[in-house]
C-alpha positions in Angstrom: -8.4 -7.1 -2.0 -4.8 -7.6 -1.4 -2.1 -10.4 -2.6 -0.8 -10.9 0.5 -3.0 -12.9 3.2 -1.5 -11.7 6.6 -2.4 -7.8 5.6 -6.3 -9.2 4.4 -6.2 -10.7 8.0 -5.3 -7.9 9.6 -7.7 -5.6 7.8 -10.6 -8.0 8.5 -9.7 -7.9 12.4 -9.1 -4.0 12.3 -12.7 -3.2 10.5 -14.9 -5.4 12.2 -13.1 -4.4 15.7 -14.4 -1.4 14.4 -18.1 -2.3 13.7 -17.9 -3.0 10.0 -18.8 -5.7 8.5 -16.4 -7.4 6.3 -18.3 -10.1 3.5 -15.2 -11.0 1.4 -11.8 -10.9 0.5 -9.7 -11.6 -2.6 -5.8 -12.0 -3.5 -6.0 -10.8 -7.1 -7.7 -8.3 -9.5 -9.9 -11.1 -11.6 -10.8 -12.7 -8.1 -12.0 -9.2 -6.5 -14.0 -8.6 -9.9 -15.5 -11.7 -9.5 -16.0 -11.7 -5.6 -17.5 -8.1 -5.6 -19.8 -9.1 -8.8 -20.7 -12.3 -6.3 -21.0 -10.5 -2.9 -22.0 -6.4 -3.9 -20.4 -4.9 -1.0 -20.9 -1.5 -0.7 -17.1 -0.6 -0.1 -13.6 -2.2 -1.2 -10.5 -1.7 0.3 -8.3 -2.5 -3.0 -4.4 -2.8 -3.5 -2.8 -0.6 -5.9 -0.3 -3.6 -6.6 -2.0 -6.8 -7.4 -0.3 -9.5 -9.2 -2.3 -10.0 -12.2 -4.4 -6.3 -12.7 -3.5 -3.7 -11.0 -6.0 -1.6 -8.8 -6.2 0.9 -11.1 -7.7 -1.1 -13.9 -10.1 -3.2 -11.3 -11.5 0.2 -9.8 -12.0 1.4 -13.1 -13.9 -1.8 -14.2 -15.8 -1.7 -10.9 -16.6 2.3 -11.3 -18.2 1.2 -15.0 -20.8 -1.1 -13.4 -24.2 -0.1 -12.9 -24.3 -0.1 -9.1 -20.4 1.0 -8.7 -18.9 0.3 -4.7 -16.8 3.2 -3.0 -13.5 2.4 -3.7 -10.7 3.0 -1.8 -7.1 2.3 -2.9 -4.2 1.6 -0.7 -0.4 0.7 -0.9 2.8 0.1 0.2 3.9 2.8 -1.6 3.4 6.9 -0.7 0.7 8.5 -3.4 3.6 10.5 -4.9 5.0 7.4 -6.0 1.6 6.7 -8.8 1.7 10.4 -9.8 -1.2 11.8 -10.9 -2.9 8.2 -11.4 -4.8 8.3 -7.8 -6.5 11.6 -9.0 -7.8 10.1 -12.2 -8.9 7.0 -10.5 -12.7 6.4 -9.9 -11.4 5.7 -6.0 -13.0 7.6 -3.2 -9.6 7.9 -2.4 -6.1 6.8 -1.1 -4.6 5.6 1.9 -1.3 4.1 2.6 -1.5 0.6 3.8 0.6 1.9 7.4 -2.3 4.2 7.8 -5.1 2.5 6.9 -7.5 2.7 9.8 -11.0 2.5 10.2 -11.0 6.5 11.4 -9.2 6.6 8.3 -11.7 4.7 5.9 -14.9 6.4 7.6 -13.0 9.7 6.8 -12.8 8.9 3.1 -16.5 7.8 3.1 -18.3 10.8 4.6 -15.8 12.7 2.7 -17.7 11.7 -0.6 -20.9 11.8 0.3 
């Protein structure tokens, strides 16, 4: 879930290069809410800074449903740069959107579990 197509484009082809299957995408916070309530994938890859809700607010949302997805935020931005807000967060974690790999999100996963 990310604003801007060309980096949801790239993410797709990185992942399922990778052997994951990607079911959805969305450029906003109400449009990811409503496409994970639709599709109930078992991960999302989710912006920190979306143009209507923040990422924040739509993993928080997601982490209150009954079946909640792994969440993982990215960004632009370094983590230092949200404080202490990524360690509240329901998110499995955080990865900045240079790194963002699938190494990086199967990392994060087996991490959690």
């Amino acid at each position: 879930m990310d604003d801007h197509a060309g980096f949801r484009t790239e993410v797709r082809s990185l992942l399922v290069a990778a052997g994951y299957e990607v079911v959805g995408e969305a450029e906003d916070g109400r449009s990811a809410l409503a496409a994970v309530g639709e599709l109930q994938p078992e991960v999302v890859i989710l912006d920190v800074q979306l143009p209507d809700i923040d990422g924040f607010e739509v993993a928080r949302a997601l982490h209150e449903e009954p079946a909640p997805q792994a969440v993982i935020l990215v960004s632009s931005r370094d983590a230092s740069d949200y404080g202490g807000r990524i360690a509240r967060s329901p998110a499995r974690g955080f990865v900045p959107k240079t790194e963002l790999s699938a190494r990086a999100l199967t990392n994060l996963l087996e991490e959690a579990t």
